[in-house]
FIKOLPA-445371 format. One record per residue (C-alpha): residue in one letter; chain; x, y, z. Coordinates in steps of 0.001 Angstrom, whole numbers, padded with zeros to 6 digits, always signed. Last residue first. Example, Ala and Ser with C-alpha at 12.3 -4.5 7.8 and 13.67 -1.06 7.14 Angstrom:
BEGIN
> type mol east north up
> s A +013670 -001060 +007140 $
> a A +012300 -004500 +007800 $
***
This chain:
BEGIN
> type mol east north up
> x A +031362 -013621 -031507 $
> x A +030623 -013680 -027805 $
> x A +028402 -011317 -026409 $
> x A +028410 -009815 -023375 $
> x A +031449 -007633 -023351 $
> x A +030647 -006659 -026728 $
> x A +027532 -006175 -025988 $
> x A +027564 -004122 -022489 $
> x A +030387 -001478 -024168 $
> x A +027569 -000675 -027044 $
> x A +024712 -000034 -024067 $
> x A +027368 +002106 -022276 $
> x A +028693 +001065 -019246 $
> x A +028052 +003486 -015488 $
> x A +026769 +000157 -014062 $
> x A +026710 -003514 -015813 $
> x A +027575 -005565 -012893 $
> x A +027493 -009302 -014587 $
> x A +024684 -011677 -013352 $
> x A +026073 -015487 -013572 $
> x A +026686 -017464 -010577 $
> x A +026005 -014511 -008002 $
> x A +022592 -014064 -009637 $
> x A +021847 -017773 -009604 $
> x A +022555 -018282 -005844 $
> x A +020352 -015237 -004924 $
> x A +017545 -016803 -007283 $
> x A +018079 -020357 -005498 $
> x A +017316 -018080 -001720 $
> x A +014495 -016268 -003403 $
> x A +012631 -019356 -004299 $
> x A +013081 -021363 -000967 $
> x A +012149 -018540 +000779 $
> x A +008780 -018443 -001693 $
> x A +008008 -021752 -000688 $
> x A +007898 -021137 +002809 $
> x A +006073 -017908 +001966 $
> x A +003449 -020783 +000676 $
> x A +003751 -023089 +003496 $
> x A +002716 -020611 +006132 $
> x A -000094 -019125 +004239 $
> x A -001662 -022137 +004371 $
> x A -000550 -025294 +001963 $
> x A -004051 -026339 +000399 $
> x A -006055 -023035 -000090 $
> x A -003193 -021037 +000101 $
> x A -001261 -022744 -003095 $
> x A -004629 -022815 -004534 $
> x A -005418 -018865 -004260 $
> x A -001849 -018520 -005353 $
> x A -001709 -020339 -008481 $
> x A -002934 -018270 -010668 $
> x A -001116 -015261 -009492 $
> x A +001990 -017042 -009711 $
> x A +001477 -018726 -012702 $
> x A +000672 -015369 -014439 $
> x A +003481 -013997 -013376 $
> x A +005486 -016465 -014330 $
> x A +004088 -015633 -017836 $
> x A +004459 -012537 -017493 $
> x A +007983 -012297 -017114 $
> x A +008662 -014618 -019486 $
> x A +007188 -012491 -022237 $
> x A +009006 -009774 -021134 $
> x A +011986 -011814 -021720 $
> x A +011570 -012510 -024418 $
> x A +009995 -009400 -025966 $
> x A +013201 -007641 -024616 $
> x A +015192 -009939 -026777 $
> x A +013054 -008781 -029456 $
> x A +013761 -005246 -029138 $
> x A +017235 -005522 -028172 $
> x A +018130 -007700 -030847 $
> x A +020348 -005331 -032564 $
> x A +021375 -002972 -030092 $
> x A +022563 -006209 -027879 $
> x A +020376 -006994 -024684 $
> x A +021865 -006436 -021221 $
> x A +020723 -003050 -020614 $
> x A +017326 -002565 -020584 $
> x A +016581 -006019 -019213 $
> x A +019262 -004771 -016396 $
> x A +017062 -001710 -015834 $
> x A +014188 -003548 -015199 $
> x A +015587 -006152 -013126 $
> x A +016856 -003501 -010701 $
> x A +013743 -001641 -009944 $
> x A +011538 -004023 -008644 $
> x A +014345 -006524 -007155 $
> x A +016525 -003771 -004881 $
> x A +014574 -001056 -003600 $
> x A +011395 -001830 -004158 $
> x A +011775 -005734 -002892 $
> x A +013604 -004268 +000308 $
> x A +010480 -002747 +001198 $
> x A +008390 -004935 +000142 $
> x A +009301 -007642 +001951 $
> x A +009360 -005110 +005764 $
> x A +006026 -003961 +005359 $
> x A +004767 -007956 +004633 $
> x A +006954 -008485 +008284 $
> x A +005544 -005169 +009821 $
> x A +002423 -006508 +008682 $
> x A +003117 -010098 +009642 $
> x A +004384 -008973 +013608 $
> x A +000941 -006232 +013761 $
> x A -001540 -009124 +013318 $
> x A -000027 -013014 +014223 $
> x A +001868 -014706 +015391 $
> x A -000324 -018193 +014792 $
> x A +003198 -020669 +015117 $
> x A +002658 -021792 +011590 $
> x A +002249 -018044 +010509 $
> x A +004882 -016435 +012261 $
> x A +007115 -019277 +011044 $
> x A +006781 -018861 +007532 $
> x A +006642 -015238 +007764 $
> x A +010577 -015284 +009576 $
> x A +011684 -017305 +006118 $
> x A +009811 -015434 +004437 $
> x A +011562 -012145 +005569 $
> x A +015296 -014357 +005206 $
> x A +014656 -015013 +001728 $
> x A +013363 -011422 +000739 $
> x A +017093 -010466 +002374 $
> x A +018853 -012818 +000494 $
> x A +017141 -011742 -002776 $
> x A +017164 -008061 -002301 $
> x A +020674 -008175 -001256 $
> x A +022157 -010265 -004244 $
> x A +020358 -007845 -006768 $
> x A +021619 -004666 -005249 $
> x A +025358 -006149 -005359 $
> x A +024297 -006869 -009335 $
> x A +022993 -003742 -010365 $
> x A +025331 -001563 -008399 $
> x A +025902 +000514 -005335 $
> x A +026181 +004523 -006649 $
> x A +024400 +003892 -010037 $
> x A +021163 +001859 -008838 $
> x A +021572 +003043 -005508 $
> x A +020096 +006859 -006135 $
> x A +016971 +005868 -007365 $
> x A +016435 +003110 -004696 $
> x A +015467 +005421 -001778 $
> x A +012719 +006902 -004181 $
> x A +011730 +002744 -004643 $
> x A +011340 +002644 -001066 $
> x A +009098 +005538 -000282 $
> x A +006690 +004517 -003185 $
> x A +006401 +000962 -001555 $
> x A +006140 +002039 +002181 $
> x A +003575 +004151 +000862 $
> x A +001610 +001051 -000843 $
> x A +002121 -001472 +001732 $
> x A +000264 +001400 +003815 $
> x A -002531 +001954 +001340 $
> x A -002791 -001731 +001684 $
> x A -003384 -002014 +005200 $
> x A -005913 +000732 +005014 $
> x A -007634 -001483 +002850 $
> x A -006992 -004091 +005147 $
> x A -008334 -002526 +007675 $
> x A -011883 -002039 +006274 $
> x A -011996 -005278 +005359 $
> x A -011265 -007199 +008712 $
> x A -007988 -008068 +009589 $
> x A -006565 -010875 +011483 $
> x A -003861 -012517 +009806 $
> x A -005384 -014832 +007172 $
> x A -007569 -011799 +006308 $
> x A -004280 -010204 +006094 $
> x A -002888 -012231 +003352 $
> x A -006158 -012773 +001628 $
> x A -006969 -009352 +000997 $
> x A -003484 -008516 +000259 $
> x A -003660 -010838 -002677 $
> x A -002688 -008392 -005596 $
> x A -000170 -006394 -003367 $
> x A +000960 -009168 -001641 $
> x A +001122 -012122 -004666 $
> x A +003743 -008797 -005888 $
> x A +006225 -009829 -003234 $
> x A +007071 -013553 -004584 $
> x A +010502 -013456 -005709 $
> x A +008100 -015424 -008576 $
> x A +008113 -012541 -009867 $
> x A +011230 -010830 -010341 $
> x A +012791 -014058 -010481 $
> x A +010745 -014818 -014039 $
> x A +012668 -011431 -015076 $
> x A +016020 -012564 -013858 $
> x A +015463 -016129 -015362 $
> x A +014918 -014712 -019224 $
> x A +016980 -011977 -019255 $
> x A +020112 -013989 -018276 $
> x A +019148 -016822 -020228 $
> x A +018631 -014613 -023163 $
> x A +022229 -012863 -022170 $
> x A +024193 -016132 -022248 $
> x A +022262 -017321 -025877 $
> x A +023076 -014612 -027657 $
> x A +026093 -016064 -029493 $
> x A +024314 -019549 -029568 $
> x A +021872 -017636 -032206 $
> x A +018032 -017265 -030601 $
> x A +018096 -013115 -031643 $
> x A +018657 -014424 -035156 $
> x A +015490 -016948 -034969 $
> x A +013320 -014701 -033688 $
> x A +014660 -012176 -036533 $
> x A +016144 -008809 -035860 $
> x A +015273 -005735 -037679 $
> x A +019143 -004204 -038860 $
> x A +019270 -005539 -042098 $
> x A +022507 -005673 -044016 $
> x A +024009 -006776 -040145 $
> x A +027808 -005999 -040785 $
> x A +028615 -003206 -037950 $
> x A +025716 -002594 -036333 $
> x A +027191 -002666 -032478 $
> x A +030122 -000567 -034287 $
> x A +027782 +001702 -036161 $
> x A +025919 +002509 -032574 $
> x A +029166 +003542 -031071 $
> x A +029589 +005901 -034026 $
> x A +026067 +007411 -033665 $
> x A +027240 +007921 -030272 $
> x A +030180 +010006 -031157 $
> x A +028861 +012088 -033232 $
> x A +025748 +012739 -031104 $
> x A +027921 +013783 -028192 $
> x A +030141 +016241 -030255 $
> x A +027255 +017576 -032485 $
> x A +025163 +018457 -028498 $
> x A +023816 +016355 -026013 $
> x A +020096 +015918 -026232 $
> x A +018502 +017446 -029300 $
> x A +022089 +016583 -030742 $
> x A +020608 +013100 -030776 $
> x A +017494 +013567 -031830 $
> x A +018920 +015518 -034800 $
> x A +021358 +012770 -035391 $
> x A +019023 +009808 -035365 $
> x A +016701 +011627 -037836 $
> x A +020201 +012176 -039600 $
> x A +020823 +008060 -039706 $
> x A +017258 +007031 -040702 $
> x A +018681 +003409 -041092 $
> x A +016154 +001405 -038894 $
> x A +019113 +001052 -036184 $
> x A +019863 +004485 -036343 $
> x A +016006 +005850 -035866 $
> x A +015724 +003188 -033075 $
> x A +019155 +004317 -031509 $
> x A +017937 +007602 -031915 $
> x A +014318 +006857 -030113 $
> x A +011335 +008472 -031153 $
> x A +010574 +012161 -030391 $
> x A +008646 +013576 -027721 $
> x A +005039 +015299 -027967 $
> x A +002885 +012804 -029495 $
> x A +003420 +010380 -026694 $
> x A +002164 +013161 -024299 $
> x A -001568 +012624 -025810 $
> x A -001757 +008835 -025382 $
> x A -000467 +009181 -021519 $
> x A -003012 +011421 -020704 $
> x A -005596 +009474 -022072 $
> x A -004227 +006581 -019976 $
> x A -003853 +008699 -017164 $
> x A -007292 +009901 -016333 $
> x A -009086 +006385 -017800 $
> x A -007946 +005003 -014734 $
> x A -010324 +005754 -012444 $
> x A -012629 +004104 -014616 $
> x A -011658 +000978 -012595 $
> x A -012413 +002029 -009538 $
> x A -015468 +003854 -010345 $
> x A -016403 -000045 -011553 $
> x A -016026 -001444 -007440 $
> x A -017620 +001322 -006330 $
> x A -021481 +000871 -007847 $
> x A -023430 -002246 -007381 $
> x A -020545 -004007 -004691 $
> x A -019533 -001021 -003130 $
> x A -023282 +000629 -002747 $
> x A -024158 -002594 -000984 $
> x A -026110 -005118 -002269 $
> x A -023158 -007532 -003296 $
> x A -022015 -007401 +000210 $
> x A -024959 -008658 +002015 $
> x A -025317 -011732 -000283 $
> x A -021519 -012094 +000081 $
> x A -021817 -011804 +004072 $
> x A -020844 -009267 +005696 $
> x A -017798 -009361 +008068 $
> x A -018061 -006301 +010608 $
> x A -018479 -003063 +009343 $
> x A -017800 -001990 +005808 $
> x A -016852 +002173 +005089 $
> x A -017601 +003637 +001526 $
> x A -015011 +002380 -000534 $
> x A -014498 +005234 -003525 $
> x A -011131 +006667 -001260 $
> x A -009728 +003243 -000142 $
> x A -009712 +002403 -003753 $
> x A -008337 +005476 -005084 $
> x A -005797 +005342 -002669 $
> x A -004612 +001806 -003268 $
> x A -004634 +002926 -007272 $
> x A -002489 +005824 -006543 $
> x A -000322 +003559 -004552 $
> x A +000308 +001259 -007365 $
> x A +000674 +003618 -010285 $
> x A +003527 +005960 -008129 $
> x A +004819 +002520 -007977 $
> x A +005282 +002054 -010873 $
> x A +005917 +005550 -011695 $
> x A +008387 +004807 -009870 $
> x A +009593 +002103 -011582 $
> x A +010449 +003983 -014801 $
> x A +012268 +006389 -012719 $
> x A +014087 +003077 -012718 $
> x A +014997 +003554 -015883 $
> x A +016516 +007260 -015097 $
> x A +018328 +006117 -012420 $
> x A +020173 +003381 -014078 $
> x A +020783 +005435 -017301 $
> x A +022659 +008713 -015892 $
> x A +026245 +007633 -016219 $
> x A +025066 +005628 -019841 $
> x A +023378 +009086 -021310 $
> x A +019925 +008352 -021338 $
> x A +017535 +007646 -024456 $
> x A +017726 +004188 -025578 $
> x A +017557 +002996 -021421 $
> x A +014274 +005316 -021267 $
> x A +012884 +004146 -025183 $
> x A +014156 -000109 -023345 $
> x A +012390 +000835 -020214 $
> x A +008550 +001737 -021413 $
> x A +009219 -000974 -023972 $
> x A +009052 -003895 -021935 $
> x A +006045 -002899 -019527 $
> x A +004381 -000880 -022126 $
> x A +003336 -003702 -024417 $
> x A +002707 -006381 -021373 $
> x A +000808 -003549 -019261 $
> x A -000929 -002695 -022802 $
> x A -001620 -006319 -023739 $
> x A -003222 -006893 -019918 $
> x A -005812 -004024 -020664 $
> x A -007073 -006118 -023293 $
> x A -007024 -009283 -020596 $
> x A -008771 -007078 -018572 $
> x A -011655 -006383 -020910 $
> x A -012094 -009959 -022060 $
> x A -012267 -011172 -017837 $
> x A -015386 -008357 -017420 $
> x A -017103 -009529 -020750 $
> x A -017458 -012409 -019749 $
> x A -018157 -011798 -016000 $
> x A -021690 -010116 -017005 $
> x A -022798 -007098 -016110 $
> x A -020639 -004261 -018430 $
> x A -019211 -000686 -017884 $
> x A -016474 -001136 -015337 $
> x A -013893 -003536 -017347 $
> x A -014836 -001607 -020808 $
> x A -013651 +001673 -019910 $
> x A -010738 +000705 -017919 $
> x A -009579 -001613 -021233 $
> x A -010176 +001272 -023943 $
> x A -008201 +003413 -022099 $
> x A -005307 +000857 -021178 $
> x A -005301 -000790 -024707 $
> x A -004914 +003265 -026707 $
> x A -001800 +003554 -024112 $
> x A +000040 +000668 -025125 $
> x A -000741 +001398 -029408 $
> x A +000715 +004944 -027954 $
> x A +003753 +002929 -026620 $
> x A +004041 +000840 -029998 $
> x A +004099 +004225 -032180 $
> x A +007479 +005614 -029640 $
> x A +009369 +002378 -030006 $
> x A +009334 +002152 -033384 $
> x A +007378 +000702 -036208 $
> x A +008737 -002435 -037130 $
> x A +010989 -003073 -034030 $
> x A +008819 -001608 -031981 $
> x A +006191 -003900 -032964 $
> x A +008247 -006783 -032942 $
> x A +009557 -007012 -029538 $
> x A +006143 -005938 -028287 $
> x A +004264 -008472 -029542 $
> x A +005183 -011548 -027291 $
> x A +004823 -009339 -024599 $
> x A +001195 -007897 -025480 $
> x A +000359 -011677 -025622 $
> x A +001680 -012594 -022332 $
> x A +000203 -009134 -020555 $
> x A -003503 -009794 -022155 $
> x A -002769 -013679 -020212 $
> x A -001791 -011567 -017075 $
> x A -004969 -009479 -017329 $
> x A -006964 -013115 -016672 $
> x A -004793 -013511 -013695 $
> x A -007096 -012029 -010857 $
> x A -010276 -013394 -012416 $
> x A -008843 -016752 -013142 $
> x A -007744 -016804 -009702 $
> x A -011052 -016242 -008195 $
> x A -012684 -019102 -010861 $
> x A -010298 -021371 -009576 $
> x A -010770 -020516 -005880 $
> x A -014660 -020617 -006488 $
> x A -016874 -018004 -004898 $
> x A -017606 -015423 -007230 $
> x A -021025 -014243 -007048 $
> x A -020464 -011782 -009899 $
> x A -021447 -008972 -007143 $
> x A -019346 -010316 -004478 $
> x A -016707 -011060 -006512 $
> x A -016901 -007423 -007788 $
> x A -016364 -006214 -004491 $
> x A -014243 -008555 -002658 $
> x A -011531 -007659 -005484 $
> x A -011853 -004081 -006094 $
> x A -008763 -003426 -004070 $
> x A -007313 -006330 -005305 $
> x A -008212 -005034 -008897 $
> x A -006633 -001792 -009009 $
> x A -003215 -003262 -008540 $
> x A -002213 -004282 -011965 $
> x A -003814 -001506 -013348 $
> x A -003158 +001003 -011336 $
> x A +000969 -000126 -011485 $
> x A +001655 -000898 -015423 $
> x A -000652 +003020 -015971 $
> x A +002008 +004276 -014257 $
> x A +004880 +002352 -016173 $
> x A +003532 +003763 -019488 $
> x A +004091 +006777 -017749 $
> x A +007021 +006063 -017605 $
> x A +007460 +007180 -021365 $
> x A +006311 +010603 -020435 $
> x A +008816 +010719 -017588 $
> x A +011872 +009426 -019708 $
> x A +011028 +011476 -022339 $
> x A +010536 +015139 -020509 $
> x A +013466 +014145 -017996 $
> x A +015703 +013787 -020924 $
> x A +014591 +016915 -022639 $
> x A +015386 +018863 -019818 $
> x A +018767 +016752 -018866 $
> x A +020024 +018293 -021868 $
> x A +023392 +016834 -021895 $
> x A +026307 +018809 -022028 $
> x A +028776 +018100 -019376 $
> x A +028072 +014192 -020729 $
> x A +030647 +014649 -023583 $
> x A +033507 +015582 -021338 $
> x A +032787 +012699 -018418 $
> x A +031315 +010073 -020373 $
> x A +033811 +010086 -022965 $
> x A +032567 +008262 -025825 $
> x A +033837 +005005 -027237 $
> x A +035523 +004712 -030496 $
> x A +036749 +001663 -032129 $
> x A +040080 +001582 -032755 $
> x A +040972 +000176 -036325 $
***
């Protein structure tokens, strides 16, 4: 029996791209509310240390990575909530975490309470993180389905600057180099530094009330058996002729499970075990690529190069820009260039900027040359490393397992992240800026030599295509 595959190019001709743009952009903005809230906090950084009297490097990592613990444990959720429940019910469970965490971060005195706030809003980032892309992947026609996931890191991005901006805007101005004394009596470290965080209450309830509006995903509704709420979705989109034959592309990747909610213990079969690893090493990459130490350390990363307070918040808002301008360059690339050439550049060229940083640093060049340098990183992270390993995650994983498999990876994802975050105030504190980009260079360059070895180009495929070229019976 032949087993059908659609026609991209007659079948496509009808799509709705309307309805597409409506879920993939109301879905992303789980990866808004991802961005502020990951980023919010280096902004507010010298502000609520001051006024918590934070001077520890242990205790300042802890505060930077407690949300990354929340992000661990909303990853190792995820997979099975929206396999139980759907994809569309676990992204409003997201959104509910981000509004109760910006709340609760700002309103109370104590640390305690500060850390168990942002570890709640870490759950949504680590909910809405992995299944933001996996309901925009589940949703777009496969010629359209690299740009419209990373739309997913846009917003992002979008999430990141608006966050920078936000900061720079509820700062008032600080001369010279106060002390922490000085700077916990200032209107900044009473007031600003919580106005940042409520900021954020803006898109998280917007985000819970759009999730209402759009429907589920049809390859949820087929995998869970409701077949015609599949099909109405479905035709929603493309038309009968499109929804016919995806539904029977979606049979064949089914084909012979009796029950189509995957196990832990199914989705870590031998069979799947090439893709896991896959998932699993490209998302701890992503991190550990070490760009995103810059937008939560950026204090300490231009401190170390000159700049006072005041200009490094401005220094920020430019990482920022040069951030959202990159990843709109990227949109584009992800279907015309590839997953995996995009992949190898970002990771030789991140390689090569450390590389350069390393030595700037050791030799005390200084200012303008490690700006243009930390400019420079993230460009080429945003369009090649940010967006890229989120729409391979999306794509790599079977219909079956996807869920989970996402989870996994998510999961490993943040814990990396974590590490990294953690780690960082140490790493600087004994090895200098200088030795930790050094580091870094060394990471990048084994990540470009891993992604040649084994990352398959998965562009312009369908999700059902992907497994059974992936996955060996």
């Amino acid at each position: 029996m032949t087993e059908p595959t659609i026609n991209s190019s007659a079948l496509n001709a009808n799509i709705n791209m309307k309805l597409i743009w409506l879920m993939c952009l109301v879905a992303a903005c789980g990866g808004l509310l991802f961005g502020y809230d990951w980023v919010v906090i280096g902004g507010a950084k010298p502000f609520y240390e001051a006024y918590f009297g934070i001077t520890d490097p242990f205790l300042s990592g802890w505060a930077m990575s407690s949300a990354l613990v929340g992000c661990v444990a909303g990853a190792m959720v995820s997979g099975y909530l929206s396999d139980s429940i759907g994809r569309k019910p676990t992204l409003i469970i997201s959104a509910i975490f981000f509004t109760v965490s910006a709340w609760g971060t700002a309103w109370f005195d104590t640390f305690s309470p500060f850390v168990w706030f942002r570890i709640l809003g870490g759950v949504g980032i680590g909910i809405a993180s992995g299944i933001s892309p996996v309901f925009i992947a589940e949703v777009s026609p496969s010629d359209r389905r690299g740009k419209m996931v990373a739309i997913n890191q846009l917003t992002i991005v979008i999430g990141i600057l608006a966050a920078q901006i936000v900061n720079l805007l509820i700062a008032e101005p600080v001369n010279g180099t106060p002390s922490l004394e000085e700077l916990a009596q200032t209107w900044n470290g009473q007031h600003g530094w919580r106005y940042m965080f409520w900021a954020e209450l803006v898109p998280a309830i917007a985000f819970f009330v759009l999730m209402f509006i759009v429907p589920e995903s049809p390859r949820y509704l087929a995998k869970s058996g409701k077949r015609d709420a599949a099909c109405k979705v479905l035709v929603r989109i493309g038309g009968e002729a499109y929804a016919d034959a995806t539904l029977a592309e979606i049979d064949v990747s089914l084909r012979g499970a009796e029950e189509n909610k995957a196990s832990l213990k199914e989705t870590l079969q031998p069979k799947y075990r090439t893709v896991l690893i896959i998932g699993v090493v490209l998302a701890a990459f992503q991190q550990w690529s070490g760009t995103n130490v810059i937008f939560n350390y950026a204090q300490e990363i231009f401190a170390s190069a000159g700049f006072n307070i005041d200009s490094t918040l401005k220094s920020i808002v430019a990482t920022g820009s040069i951030n959202f301008l990159a990843t709109i360059v990227a949109l584009p690339l992800v279907d015309k260039i590839g997953r995996r050439r995009l992949m190898i550049i970002g990771s030789a060229g991140l390689a090569i900027i450390y590389l350069c940083m390393t030595v700037a640093y050791a030799t005390g060049v200084l200012g303008l040359p490690v700006l243009m340098l930390v400019l420079a990183a993230i460009a080429i992270y945003a369009i090649t490393l940010a967006p890229v390993t989120w729409v391979l995650l999306s794509e790599v994983f079977p219909n079956r397992i996807r869920g989970m498999a996402v989870s996994i990876a998510t999961f490993s994802l943040w814990v990396a992240c974590f590490l990294l975050t953690y780690t960082f105030p140490i790493l600087n504190a004994n090895l200098g800026a200088s030795g930790s980009f050094g580091l870094y260079c060394i990471i990048c360059a084994l990540g470009c030599l891993f992604v040649i070895k084994n990352v398959p180009e998965t562009k312009g495929i369908s999700l059902e295509t992907l497994e059974k070229k992936l996955v060996k019976e």
